[in-house]
C-alpha positions as CSV (number, residue, x, y, z in Angstrom):
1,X,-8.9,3.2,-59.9
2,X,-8.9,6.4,-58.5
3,X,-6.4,9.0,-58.5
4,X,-6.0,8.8,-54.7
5,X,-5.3,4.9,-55.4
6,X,-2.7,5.3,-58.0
7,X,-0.5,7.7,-55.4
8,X,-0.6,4.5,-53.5
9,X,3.3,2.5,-53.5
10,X,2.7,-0.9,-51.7
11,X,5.3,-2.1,-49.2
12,X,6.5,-5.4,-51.2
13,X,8.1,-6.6,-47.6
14,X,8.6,-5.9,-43.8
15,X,12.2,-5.1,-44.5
16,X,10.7,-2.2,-46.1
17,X,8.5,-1.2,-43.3
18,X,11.5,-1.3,-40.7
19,X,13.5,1.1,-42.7
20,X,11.5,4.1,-43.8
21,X,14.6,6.2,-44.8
22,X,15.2,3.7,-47.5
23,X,11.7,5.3,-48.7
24,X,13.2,8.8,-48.8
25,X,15.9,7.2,-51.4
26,X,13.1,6.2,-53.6
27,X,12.3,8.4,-56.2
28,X,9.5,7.2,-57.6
29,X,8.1,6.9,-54.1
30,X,8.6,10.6,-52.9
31,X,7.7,11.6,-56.3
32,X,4.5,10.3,-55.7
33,X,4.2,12.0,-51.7
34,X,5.0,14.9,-53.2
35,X,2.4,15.1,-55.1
36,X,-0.3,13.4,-52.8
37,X,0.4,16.6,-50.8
38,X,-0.2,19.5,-53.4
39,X,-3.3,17.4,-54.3
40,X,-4.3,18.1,-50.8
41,X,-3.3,21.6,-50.6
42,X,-0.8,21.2,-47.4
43,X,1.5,18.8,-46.0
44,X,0.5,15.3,-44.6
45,X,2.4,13.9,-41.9
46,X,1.8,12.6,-38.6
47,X,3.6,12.9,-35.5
48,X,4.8,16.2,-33.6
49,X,2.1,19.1,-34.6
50,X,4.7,21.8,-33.7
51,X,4.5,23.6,-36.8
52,X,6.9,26.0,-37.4
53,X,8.5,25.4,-33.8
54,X,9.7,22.1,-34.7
55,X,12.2,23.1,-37.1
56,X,13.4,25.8,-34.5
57,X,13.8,22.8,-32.2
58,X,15.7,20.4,-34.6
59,X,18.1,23.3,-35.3
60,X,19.1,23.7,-31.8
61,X,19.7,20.6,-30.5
62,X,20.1,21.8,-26.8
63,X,16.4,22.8,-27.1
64,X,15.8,18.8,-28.3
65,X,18.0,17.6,-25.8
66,X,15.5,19.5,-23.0
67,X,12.3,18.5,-25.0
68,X,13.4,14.6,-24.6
69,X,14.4,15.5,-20.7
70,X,11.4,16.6,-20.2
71,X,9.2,13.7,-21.9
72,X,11.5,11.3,-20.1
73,X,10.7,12.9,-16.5
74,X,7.3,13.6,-16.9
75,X,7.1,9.9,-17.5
76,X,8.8,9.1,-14.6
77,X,6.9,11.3,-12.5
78,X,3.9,10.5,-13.9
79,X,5.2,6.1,-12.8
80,X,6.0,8.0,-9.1
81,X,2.7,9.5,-9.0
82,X,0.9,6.2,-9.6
83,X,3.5,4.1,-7.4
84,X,2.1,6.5,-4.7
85,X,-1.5,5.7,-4.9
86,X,-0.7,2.2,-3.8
87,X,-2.9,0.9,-6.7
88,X,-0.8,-3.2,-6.4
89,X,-0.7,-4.6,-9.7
90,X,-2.8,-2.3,-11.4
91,X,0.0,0.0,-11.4
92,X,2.2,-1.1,-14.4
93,X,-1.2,-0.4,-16.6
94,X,-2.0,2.3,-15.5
95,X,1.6,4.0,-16.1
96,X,1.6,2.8,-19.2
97,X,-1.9,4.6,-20.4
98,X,-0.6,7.6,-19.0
99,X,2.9,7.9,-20.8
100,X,0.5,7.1,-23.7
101,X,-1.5,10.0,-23.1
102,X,1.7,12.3,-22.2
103,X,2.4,11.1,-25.9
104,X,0.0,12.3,-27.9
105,X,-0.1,15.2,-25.8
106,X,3.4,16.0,-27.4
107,X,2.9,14.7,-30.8
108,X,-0.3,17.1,-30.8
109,X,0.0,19.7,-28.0
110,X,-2.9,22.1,-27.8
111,X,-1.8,26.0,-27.1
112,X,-2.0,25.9,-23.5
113,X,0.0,22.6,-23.4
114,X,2.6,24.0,-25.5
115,X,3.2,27.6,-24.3
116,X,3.8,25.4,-20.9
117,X,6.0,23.3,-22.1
118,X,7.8,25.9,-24.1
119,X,8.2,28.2,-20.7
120,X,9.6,25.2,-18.8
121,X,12.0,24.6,-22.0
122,X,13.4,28.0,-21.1
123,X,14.3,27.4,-17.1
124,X,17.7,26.7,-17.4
125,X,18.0,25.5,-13.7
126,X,15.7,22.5,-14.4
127,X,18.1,20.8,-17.1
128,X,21.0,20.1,-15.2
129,X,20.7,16.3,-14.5
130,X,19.4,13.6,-16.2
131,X,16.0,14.1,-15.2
132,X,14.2,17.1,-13.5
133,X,14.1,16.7,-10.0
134,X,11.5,19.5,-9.2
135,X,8.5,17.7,-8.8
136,X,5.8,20.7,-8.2
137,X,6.9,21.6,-11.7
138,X,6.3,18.1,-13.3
139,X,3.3,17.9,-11.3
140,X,1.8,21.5,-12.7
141,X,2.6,20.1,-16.3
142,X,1.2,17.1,-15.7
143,X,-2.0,18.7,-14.5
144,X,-2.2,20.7,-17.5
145,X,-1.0,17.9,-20.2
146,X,-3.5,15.2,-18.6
147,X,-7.2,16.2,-19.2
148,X,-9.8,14.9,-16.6
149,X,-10.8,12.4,-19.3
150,X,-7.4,11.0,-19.9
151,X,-7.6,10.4,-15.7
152,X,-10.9,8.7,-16.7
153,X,-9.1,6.2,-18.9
154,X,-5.9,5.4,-16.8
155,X,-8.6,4.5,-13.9
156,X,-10.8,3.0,-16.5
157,X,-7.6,0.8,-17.8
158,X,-6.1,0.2,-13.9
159,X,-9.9,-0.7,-13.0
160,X,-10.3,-3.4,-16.2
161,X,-7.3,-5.1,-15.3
162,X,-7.5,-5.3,-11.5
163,X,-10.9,-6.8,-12.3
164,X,-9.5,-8.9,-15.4
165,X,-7.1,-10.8,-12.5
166,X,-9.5,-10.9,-9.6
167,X,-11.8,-12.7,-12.5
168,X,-8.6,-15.0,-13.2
169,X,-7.9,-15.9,-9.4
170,X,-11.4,-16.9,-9.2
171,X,-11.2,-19.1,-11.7
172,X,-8.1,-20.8,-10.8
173,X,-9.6,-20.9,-7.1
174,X,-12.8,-23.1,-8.3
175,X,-10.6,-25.1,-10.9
176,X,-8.3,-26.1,-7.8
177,X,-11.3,-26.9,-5.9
């Protein structure tokens, strides 16, 4: 067994897996994290890559207030968007790839995605309702968080399952036949 292996703590149930803070309570458990990340030189995680920005942004919570804000109405605008375009039932899929996308743009944000973000963070005018309501800046943002490739994959998604139910009426058609 390697020394990689050892480090390993199975879950012994999925009670486990639906509480991770009841991991941070086991010693022997961080114990072992801990030193699976000095083995490695760095810290392993997963999640938002904001480096030393994220703990700025969990110690002000307005800041994390306006983060989640903005997340929430880019999703929506991103659902508006799509709603527009008249794409029927392929719609719903095709949201949901996007707000997918949106994610990992925020869990790993490249520098241009995050020095955007971070300057519409500061506009105090846009965080005075429950969502922004100014749409050219949503739409700017989302131009710059969604690459031409993650456009490729939405279509690619809304195009699979338009097909997937035109395949499904045809066959219901010649079955009813």
């Amino acid at each position: 067994m390697s020394q990689q292996e050892s480090n390993y703590i199975p879950f012994t149930s999925n009670q486990e897996l639906a509480n991770p803070m009841d991991l941070l309570l086991n010693k022997e458990w961080l114990r072992k994290s801990i030193q699976a990340e000095e083995e490695v030189g760095g810290n392993i995680g997963a999640g938002l890559d904001w480096g030393s920005s994220f703990d700025q942004l969990l110690l002000n919570p307005e800041l994390f207030y306006r983060l989640k804000t903005l997340r929430i109405s880019l999703n929506r605008e991103v659902r508006l968007l799509l709603k527009d375009w008249n794409l029927g039932t392929a719609t719903s899929i095709a949201s949901a790839t996007a707000r997918e996308k949106l994610l990992e743009r925020f869990r790993l944000p490249t520098s241009t995605v995050k020095e955007y973000i971070q300057a519409v963070l500061q506009r105090d005018e846009l965080f005075g309702e429950e969502f922004i309501s100014n749409h050219q800046v949503l739409r700017e943002l989302l131009g710059v968080m969604l690459t031409e490739n993650d456009w490729e994959m939405i279509a690619s998604v809304a195009a699979d399952s338009l097909k997937q139910q035109i395949m499904n009426q045809i066959l219901v058609e010649i079955i009813s036949v």
